[in-house]
C-alpha positions as CSV (number, residue, x, y, z in Angstrom):
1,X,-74.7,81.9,-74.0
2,X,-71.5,83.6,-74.3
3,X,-73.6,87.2,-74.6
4,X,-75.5,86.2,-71.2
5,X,-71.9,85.2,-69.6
6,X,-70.0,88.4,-70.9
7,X,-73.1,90.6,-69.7
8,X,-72.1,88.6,-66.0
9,X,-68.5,88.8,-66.0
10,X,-67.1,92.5,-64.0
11,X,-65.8,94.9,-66.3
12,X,-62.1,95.6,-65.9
13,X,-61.2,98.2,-63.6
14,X,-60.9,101.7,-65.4
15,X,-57.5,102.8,-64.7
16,X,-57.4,106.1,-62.3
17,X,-57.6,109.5,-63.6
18,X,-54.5,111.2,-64.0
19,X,-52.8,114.1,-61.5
20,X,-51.3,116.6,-63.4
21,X,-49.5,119.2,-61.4
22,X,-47.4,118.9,-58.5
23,X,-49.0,115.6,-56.5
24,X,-50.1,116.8,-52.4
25,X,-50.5,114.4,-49.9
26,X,-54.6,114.5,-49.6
27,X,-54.5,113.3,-53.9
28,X,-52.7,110.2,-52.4
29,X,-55.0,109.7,-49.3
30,X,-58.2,110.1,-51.6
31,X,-57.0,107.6,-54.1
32,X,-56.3,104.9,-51.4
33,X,-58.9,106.2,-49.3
34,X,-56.6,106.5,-46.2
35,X,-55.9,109.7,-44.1
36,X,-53.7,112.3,-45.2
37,X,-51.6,111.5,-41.8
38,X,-51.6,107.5,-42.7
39,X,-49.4,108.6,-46.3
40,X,-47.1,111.6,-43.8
41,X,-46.5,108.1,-41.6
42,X,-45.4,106.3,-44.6
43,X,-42.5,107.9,-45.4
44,X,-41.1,108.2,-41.6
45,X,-38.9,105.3,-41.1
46,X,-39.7,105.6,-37.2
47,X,-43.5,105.5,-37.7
48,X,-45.2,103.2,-36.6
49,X,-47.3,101.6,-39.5
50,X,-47.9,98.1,-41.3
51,X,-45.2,97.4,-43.7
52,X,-48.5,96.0,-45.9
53,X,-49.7,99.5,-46.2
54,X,-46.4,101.2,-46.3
55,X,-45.7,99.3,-49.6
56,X,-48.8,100.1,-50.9
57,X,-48.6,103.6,-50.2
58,X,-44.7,104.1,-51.7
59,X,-45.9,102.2,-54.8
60,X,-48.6,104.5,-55.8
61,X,-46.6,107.6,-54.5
62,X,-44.0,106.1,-56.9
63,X,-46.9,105.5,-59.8
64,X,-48.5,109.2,-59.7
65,X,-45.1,110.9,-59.3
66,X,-45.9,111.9,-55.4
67,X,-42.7,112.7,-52.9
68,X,-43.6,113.7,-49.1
69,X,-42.8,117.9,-48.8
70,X,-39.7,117.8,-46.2
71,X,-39.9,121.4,-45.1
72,X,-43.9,121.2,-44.4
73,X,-43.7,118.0,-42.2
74,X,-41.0,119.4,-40.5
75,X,-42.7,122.4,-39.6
76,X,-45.7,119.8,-38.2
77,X,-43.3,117.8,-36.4
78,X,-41.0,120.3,-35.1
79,X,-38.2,118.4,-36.4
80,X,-36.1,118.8,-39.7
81,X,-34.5,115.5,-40.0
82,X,-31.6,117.5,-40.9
83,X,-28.3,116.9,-38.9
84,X,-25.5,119.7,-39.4
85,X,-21.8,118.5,-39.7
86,X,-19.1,121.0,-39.4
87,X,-16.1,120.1,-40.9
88,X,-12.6,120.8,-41.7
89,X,-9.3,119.4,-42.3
90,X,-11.0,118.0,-45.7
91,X,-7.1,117.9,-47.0
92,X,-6.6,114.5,-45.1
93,X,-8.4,111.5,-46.6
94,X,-9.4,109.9,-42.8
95,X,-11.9,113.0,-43.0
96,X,-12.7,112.4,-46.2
97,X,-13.7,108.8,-45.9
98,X,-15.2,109.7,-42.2
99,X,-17.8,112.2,-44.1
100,X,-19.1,109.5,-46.6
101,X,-19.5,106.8,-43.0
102,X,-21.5,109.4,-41.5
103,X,-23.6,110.6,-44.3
104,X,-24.4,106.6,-45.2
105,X,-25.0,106.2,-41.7
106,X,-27.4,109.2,-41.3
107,X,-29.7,108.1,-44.6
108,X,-30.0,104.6,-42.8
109,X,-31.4,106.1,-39.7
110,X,-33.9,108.3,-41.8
111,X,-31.7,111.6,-41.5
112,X,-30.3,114.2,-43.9
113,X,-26.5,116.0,-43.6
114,X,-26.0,119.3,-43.9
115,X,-22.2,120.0,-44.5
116,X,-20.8,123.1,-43.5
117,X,-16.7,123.2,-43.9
118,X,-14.7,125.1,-41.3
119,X,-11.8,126.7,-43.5
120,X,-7.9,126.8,-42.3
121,X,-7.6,128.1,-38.9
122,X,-11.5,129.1,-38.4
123,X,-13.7,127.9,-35.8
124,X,-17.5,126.8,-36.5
125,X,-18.4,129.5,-34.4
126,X,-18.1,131.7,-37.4
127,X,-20.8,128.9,-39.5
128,X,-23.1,129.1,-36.5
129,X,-25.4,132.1,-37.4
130,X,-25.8,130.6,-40.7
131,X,-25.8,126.9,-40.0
132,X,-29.1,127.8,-37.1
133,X,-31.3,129.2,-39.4
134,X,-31.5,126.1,-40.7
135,X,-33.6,124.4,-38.1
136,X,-30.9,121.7,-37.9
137,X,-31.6,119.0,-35.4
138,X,-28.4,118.7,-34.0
139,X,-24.8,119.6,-34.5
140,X,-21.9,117.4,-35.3
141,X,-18.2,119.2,-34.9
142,X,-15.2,117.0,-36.1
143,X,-11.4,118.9,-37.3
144,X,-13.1,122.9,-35.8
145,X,-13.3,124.1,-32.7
146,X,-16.8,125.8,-31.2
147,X,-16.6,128.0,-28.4
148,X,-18.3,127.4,-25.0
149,X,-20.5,130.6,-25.9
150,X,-21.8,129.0,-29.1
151,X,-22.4,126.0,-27.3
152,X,-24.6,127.8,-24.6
153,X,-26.6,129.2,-28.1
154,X,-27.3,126.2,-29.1
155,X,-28.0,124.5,-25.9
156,X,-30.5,127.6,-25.3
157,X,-32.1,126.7,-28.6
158,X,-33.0,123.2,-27.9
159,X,-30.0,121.9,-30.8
160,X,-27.4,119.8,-29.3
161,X,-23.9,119.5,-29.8
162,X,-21.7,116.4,-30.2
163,X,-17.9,116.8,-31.1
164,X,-16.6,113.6,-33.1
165,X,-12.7,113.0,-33.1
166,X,-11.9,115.7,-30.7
167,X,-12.5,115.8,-27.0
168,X,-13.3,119.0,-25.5
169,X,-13.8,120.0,-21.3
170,X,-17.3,121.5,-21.8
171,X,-20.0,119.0,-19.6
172,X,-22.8,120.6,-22.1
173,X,-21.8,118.9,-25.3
174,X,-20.6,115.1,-25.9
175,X,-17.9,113.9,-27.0
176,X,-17.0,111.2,-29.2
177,X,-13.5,109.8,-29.9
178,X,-10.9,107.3,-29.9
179,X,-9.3,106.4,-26.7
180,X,-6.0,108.7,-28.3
181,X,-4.1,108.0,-24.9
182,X,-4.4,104.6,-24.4
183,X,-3.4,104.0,-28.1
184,X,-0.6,106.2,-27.7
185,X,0.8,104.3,-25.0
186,X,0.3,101.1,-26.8
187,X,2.8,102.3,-29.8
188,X,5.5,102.9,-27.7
189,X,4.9,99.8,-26.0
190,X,5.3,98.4,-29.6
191,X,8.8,100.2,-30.3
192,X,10.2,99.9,-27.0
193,X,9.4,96.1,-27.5
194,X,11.0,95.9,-31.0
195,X,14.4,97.4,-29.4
196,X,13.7,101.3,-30.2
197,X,15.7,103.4,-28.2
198,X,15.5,106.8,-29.2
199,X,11.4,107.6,-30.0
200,X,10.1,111.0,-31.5
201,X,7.1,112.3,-32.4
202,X,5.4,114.8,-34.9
203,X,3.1,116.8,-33.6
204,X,-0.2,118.8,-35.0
205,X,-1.6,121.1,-33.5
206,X,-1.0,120.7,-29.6
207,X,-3.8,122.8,-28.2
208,X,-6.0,120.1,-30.0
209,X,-7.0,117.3,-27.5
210,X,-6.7,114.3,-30.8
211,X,-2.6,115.5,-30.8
212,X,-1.7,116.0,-27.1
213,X,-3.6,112.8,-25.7
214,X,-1.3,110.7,-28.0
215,X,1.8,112.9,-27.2
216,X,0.7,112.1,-23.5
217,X,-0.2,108.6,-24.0
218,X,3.2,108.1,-25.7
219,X,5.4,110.3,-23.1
220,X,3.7,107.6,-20.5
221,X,4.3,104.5,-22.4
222,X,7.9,105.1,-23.0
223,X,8.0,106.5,-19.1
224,X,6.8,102.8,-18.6
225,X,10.4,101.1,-19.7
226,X,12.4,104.0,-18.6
227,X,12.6,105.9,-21.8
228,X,12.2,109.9,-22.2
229,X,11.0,111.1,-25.6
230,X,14.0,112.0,-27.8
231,X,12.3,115.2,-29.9
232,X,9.0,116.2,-30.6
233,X,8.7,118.8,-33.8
234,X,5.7,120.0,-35.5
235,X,4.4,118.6,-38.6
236,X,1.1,120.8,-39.3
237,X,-0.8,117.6,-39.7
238,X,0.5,118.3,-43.4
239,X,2.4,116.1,-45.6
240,X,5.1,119.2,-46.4
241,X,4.6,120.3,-43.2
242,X,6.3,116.2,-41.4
243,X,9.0,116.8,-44.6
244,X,10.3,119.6,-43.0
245,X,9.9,118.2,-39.6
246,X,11.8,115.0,-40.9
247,X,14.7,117.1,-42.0
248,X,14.5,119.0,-38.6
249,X,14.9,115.4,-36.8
250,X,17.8,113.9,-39.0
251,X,19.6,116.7,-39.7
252,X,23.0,115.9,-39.9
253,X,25.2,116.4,-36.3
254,X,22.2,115.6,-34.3
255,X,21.5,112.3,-31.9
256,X,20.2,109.7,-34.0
257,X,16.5,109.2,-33.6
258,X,15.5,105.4,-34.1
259,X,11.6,105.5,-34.3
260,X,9.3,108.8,-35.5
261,X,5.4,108.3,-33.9
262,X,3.5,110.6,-36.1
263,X,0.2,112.2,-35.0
264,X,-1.4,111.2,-38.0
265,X,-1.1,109.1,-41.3
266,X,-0.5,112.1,-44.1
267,X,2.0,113.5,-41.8
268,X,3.9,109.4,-41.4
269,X,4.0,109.7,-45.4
270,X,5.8,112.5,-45.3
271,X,8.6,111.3,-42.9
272,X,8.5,108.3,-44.7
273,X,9.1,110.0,-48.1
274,X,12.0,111.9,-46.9
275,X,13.9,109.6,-44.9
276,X,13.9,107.4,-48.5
277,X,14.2,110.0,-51.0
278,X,16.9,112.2,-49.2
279,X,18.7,110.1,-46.5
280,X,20.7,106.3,-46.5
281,X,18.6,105.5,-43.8
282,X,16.6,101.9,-43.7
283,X,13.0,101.6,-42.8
284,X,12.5,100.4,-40.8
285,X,16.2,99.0,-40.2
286,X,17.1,102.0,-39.0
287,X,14.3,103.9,-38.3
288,X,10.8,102.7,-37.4
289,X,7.8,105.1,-38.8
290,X,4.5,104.7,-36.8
291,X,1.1,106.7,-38.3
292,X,-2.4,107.3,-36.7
293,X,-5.8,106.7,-39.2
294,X,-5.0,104.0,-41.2
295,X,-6.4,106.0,-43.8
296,X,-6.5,103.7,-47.5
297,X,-3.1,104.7,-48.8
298,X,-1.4,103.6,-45.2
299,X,-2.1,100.0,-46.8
300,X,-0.6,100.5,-50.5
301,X,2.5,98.4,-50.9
302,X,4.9,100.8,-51.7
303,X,3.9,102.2,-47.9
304,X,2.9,99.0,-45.8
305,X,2.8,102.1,-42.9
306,X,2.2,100.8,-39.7
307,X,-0.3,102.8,-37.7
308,X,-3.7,103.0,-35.5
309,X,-6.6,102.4,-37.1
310,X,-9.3,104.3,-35.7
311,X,-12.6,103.1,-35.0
312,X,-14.6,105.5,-37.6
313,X,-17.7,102.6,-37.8
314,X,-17.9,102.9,-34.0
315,X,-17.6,106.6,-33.4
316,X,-20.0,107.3,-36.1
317,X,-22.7,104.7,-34.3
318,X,-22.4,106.3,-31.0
319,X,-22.8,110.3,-32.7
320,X,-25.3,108.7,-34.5
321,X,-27.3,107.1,-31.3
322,X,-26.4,110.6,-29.3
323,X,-27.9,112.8,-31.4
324,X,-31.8,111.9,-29.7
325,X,-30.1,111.9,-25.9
326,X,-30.5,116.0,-25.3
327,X,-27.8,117.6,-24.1
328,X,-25.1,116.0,-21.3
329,X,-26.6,116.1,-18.0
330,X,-23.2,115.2,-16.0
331,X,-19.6,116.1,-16.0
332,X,-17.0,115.9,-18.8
333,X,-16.0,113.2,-18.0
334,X,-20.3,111.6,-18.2
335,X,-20.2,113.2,-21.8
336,X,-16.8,111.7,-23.0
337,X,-17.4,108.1,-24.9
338,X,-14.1,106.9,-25.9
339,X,-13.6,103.8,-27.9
340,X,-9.9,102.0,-28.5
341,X,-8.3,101.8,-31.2
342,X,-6.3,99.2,-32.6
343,X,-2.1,99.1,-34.0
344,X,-2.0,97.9,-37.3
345,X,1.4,96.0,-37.9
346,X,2.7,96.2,-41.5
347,X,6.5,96.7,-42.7
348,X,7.3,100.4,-41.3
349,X,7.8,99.2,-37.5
């Protein structure tokens, strides 16, 4: 009886021959017996496709050692996946810390970053005969400037262009940023309101839309209670660079300057370290230090620096959401998204 019941029973399942050698898509399809196309859907995120067979289809990729060939589907679809950021101004940690948003970002929406760093006092036009023969699918510009030629190339070659944390008067390219004017005026609001009476600021690089829309927005807040900026120097957007301007606004015989609005956070921790390190002067008793960032050490105790905290979450989501909408169709003013920022309140002002 048990001979009869064994000579019944269906014989295990003989485990599949091996692939030896790289693993193509058609080995997958034959295995599962779907179409090569059904295993290239798979591993789009923006395919449409059962999440049933999806699963099935990752775990044998994942059991015979198969990976999807990037270059050859982009070459099908026309599209690399690949989105190229140019970057500079790598010294200060609010890029830093906006690089690993972005690229987190870009992996979640089934997209790869290409980085490309703009050195000191370049401009990613000189990256852009390089960066195109990648096939990138669109361009991200933050800290660099691009000129309105290079942004005619790429418009010409189907690749567009969206500048993140700058804002730039060309209706062919997005922009994405914080509402830097606004905010500025809201800072002054905050010193003038705490009895400040004699306001400077520290300046980067003025020709830079980021520095002179807070310079503006600051000008127009104080203008607001009667108040005319006391000094404005130039920092760099350095750390050494706002020491030296911090001995250029205290230096002794000159009008005493009650609160320093700094264009962004590195350059605040320099003023901050020099007014306590090689002056008698309180902070923020005597003077009031206001940054722009809110970049991770702006919170350590030993700083507790009052400043903007820019929306880097938000920004990222919009560039992020841009990067399928073509180029800008409208004015500059139709291809400008800005988004506010808030003033975070600790013990500098």
């Amino acid at each position: 009886m048990d001979r009869k019941r064994t000579s019944k029973m269906a014989l295990p399942a003989a485990p599949a021959a091996p692939i030896y050698g790289r693993v193509a898509a058609k080995d997958l399809a034959t295995r599962l017996g779907v179409a090569t196309s059904t295993i290239s859907r798979a591993f789009d995120k923006r395919s449409r496709i059962s999440d049933e067979m999806r699963q099935r289809i990752i775990a044998m990729a994942d059991e015979v050692g198969y990976r999807p060939n990037a270059i050859a589907r982009s070459l099908n679809q026309r599209r690399s996946g690949i989105v190229a950021l140019v970057m500079g101004g790598l010294a200060n940690p609010f890029y830093a810390e906006a690089l690993e948003a972005f690229s987190s970002q870009l992996q979640r929406a089934g997209r790869q970053l290409l980085l490309f760093v703009a050195s000191e006092g370049s401009d990613a036009d000189d990256l852009m005969p390089q960066l195109l023969q990648y096939q990138v699918d669109a361009i991200v510009v933050t800290a660099a400037r691009l000129s309105s030629r290079m942004s005619e190339l790429c418009g010409r070659q189907g690749v567009p262009v969206v500048f993140m944390n700058r804002r730039v008067d060309d209706p062919t390219v997005w922009s994405v940023c914080c509402d830097n004017e606004r905010t500025g005026a809201a800072v002054a609001e905050h010193l003038v309101a705490n009895g400040r009476r004699a306001c400077a600021f520290v300046s980067g690089d003025p020709s830079v839309s980021t520095t002179s829309d807070r310079l503006r927005g600051f000008e127009r807040g104080l203008a607001a209670h009667g108040q005319r900026l006391a000094a404005c120097v130039q920092g760099g957007y350095t750390y050494e660079g706002a020491r030296a301007a911090a001995a250029e606004l205290f230096a002794a015989g000159k009008p005493c300057v009650d609160a320093v609005f700094c264009a962004n956070d590195v350059m605040a921790l320099g003023v901050l370290a020099y007014l306590r390190t090689n002056t008698s002067l309180r902070v923020p008793q005597d003077v009031a230090v206001v940054g722009f960032d809110d970049i991770k050490a702006a919170a350590y105790p030993e700083n507790g620096l009052t400043t903007v905290r820019q929306p880097v979450s938000e920004m990222i989501d919009r560039v992020v959401r841009l990067l399928d909408e073509g180029r800008p169709q409208g004015s500059v003013s139709q291809a400008l998204r800005e988004i506010p920022g808030r003033l975070i309140v600790r013990s500098t002002a």
